[in-house]
C-alpha positions as CSV (number, residue, x, y, z in Angstrom):
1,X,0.0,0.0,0.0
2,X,2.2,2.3,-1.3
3,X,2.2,5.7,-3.9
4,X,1.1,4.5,-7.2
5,X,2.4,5.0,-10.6
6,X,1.0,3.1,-14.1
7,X,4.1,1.3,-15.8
8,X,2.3,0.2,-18.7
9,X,4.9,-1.9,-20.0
10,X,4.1,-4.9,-17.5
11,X,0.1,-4.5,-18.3
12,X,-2.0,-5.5,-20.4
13,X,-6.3,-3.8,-20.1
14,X,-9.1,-6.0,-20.9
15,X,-12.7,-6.2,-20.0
16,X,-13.2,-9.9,-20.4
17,X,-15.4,-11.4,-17.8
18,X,-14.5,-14.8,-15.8
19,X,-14.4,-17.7,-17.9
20,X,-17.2,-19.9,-17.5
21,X,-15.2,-22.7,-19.0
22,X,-12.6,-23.0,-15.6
23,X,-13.2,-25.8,-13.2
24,X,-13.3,-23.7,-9.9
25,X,-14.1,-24.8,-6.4
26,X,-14.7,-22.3,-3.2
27,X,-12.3,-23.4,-0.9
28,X,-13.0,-20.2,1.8
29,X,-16.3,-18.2,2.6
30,X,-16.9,-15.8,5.3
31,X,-20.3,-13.9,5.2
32,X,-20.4,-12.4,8.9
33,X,-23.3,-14.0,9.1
34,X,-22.3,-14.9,12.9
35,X,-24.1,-13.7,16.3
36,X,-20.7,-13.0,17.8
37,X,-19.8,-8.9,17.1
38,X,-16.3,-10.1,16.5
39,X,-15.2,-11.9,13.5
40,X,-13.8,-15.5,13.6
41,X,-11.3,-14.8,16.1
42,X,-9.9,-18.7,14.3
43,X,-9.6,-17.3,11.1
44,X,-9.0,-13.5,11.5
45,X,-6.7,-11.7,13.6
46,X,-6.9,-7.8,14.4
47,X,-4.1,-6.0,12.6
48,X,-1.1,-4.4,14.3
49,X,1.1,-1.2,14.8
50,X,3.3,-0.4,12.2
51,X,5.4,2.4,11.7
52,X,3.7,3.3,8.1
53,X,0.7,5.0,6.5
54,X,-1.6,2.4,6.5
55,X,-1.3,0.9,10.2
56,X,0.7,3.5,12.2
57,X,-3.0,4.8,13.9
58,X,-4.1,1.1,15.1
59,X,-1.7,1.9,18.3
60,X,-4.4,3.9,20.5
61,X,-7.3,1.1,19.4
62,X,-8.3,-0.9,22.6
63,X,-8.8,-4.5,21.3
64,X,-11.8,-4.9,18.8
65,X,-13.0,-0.8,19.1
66,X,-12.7,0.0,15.7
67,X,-13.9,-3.6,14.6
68,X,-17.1,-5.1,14.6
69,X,-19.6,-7.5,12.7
70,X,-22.8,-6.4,12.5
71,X,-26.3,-7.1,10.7
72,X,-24.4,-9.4,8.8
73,X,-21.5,-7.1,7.9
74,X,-18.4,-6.8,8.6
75,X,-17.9,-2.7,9.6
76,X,-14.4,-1.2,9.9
77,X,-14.1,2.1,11.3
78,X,-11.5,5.3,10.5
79,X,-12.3,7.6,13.8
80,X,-11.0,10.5,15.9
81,X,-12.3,10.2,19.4
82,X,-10.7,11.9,22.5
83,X,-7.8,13.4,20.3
84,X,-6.4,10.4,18.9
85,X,-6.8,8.9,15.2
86,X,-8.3,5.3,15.5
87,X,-8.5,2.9,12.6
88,X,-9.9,-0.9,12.1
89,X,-8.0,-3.5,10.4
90,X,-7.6,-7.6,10.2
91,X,-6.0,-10.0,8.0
92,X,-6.8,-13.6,7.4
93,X,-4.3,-16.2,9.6
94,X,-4.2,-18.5,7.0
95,X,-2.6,-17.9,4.0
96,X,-3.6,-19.7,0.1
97,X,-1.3,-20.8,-2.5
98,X,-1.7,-20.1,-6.5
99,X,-4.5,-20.6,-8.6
100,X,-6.9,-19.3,-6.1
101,X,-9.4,-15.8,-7.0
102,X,-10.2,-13.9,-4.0
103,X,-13.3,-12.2,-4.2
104,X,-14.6,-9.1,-1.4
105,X,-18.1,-7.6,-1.5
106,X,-17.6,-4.2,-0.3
107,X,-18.4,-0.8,0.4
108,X,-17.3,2.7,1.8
109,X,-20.0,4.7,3.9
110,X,-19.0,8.0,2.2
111,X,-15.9,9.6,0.7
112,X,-14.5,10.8,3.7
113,X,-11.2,12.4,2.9
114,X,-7.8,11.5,4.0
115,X,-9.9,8.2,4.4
116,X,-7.3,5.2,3.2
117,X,-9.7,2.1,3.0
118,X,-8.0,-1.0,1.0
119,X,-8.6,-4.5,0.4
120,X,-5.4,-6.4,-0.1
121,X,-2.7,-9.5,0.0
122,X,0.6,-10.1,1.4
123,X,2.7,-12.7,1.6
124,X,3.0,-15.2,4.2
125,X,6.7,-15.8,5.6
126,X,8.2,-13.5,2.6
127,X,11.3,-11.5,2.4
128,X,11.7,-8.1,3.3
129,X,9.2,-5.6,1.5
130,X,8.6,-5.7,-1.4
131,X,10.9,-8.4,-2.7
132,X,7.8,-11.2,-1.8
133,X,5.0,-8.6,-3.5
134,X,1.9,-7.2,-3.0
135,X,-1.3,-7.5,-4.0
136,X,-3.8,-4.3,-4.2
137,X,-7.6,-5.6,-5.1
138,X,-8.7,-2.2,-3.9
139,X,-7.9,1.2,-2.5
140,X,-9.4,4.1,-1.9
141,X,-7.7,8.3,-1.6
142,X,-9.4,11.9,-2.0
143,X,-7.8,12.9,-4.4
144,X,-9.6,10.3,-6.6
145,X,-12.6,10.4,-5.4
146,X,-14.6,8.7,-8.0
147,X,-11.8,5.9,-9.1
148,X,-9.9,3.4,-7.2
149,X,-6.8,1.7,-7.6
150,X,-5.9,-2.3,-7.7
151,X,-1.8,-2.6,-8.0
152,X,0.9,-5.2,-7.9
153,X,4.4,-4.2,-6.1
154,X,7.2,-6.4,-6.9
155,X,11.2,-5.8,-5.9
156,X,11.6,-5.7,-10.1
157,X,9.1,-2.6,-10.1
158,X,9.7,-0.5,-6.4
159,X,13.7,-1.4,-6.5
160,X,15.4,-0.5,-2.8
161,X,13.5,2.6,-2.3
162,X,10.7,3.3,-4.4
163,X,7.3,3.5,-3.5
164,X,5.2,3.1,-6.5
165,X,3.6,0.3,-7.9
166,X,1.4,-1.3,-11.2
167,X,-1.9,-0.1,-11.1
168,X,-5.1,-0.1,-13.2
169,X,-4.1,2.0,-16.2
170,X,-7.8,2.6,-17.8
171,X,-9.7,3.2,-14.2
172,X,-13.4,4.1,-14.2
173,X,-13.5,7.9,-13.5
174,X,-17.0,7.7,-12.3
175,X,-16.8,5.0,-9.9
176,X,-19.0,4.8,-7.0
177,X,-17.0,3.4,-4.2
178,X,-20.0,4.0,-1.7
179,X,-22.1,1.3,-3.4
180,X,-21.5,-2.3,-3.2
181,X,-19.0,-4.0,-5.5
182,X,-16.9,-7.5,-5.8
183,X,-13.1,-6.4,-5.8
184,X,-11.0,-9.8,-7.1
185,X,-7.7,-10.5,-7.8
186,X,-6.2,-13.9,-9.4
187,X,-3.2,-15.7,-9.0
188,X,-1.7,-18.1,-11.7
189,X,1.8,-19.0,-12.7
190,X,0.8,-16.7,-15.9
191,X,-0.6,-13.5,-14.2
192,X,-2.1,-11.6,-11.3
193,X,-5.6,-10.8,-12.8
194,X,-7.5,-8.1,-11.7
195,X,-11.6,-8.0,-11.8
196,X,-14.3,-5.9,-10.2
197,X,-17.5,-6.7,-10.2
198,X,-16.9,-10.0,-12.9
199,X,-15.0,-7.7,-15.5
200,X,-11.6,-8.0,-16.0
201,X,-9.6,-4.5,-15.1
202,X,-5.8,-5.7,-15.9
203,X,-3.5,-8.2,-15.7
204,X,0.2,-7.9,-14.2
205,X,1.9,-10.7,-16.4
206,X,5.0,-12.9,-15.7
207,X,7.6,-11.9,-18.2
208,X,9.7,-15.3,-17.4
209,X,12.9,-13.3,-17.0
210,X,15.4,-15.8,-16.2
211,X,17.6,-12.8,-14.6
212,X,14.9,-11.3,-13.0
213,X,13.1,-14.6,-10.8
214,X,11.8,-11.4,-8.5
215,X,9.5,-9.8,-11.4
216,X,6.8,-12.0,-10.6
217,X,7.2,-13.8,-7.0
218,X,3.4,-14.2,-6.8
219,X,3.0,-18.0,-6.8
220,X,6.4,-18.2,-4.1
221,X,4.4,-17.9,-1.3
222,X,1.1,-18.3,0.1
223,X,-0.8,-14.8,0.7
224,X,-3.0,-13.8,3.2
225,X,-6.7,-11.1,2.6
226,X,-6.2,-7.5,4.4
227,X,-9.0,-5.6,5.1
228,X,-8.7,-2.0,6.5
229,X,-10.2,1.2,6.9
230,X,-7.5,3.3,7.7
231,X,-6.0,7.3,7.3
232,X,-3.6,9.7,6.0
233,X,-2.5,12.3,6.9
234,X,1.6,13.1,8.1
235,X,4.0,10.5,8.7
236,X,7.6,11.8,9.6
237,X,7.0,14.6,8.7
238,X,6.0,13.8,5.1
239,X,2.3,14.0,4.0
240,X,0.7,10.5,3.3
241,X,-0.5,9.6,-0.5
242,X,-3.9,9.6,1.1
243,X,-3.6,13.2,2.1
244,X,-4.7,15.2,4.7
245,X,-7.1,14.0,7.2
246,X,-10.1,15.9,7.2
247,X,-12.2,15.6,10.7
248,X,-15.3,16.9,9.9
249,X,-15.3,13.9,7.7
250,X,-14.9,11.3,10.1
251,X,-16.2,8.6,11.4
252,X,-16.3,6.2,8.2
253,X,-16.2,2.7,7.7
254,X,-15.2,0.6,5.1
255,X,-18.3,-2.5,5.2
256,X,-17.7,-6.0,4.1
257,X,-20.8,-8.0,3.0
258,X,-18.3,-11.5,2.5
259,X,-14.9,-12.7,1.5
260,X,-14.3,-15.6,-0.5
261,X,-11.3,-17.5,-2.2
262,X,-12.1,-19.9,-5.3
263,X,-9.4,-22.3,-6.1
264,X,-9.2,-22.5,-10.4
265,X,-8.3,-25.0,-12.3
């Protein structure tokens, strides 16, 4: 979860929808369909402190405060209460291997800016950022407000220090991230495939470089499914690339109707 930047030479656009004609199986399902207000505390764990944009605010969060399930959703929360920045975030404990889609039904309550929202994949056991890569099926900043970005990081892209990664080169720039819609991203020996809502977006593709074995490290490691309604704002004295946190805007919440994970053949 990075700064973004379209290097078209790895992509290729499309807008074909999921082939009928693959053998597929759903191998993980979670609908938050559950009386408890927590989610699966056996499959999902709350996410932790990090130093970074995305989970630097989850440090004055007591527990499961800005996490809930509710009404059959789960509801992540970006808030300010008492002074202090508060954000909601888990991540799966299990990770999958290749040839698996993961599919999230989802929705932001409102555009809330310096809002920093994403749906995303990391590796299990990897190396060091981002030599093990990233996987982006959504994300959310102000300064977009009606598009979103799904983007692959890889150590062949970012290098030692860079930040940016592949993103969706054609997005929609009339998206309505408040409304409900199926973010997916697939992993084969051949591609990371982008969709949302059934329609193919992009594909990051693996080039085969025989010199360059960290170009495509996606089917290396098993990856786990991040979900997070997070902020911006001003790390080290640096603004974030979701901006400036706006507090009038706050609270918002990033809602999950399910999360699934279809093995393909």
């Amino acid at each position: 979860m990075k700064s973004r930047l379209i290097l078209a030479l790895f992509i290729i656009t499309s807008t074909v929808v999921m082939a009928d004609s693959k053998k597929e199986k759903t191998i993980f399902l979670d609908e938050f369909n559950s009386s408890e207000s927590i989610p699966n505390p056996k499959v999902w764990k709350l996410a932790e402190y990090l130093n970074v944009a995305w989970a630097r605010h989850f440090k004055n969060v007591n527990e499961y405060e800005n996490v809930k399930v509710e009404n059959g959703y789960l509801k992540l929360k970006a808030s300010k209460d008492d002074g202090l920045y508060k954000t909601g975030g888990i991540h799966t404990i299990k990770g999958f291997g290749k040839n698996t889609r993961v599919e999230v039904k989802a929705r932001l309550t409102k555009r809330a800016r310096g809002a920093f929202p994403a749906i995303w994949q990391m590796p299990i056991g990897g190396e060091i950022w981002p030599r093990s890569g990233e996987i982006d099926l959504m994300e959310w900043i102000q300064n977009t407000p009606y598009e979103f970005y799904q983007t692959v990081h890889t150590y062949y892209i970012n290098g030692d220090t860079g930040s940016a990664g592949v993103t969706n080169p054609n997005r929609d720039s009339n998206f309505d991230v408040t409304q409900f819609h199926v973010y997916a991203a697939e992993r084969t020996d051949e591609a990371v495939i982008f969709y949302v809502d059934g329609k193919e977006t992009f594909r990051y593709k693996n080039m085969n470089l025989p010199k360059e074995k960290l170009q495509f490290p996606f089917c290396d490691y098993n990856f786990d499914i991040i979900l997070n309604c997070s902020l911006g704002g001003v790390l080290n004295g640096q603004p974030t690339w979701a901006g400036i946190i706006h507090d009038e805007d706050l609270p918002v919440e990033l809602w999950v109707d399910w999360v699934k994970v279809i093995e393909c053949e």
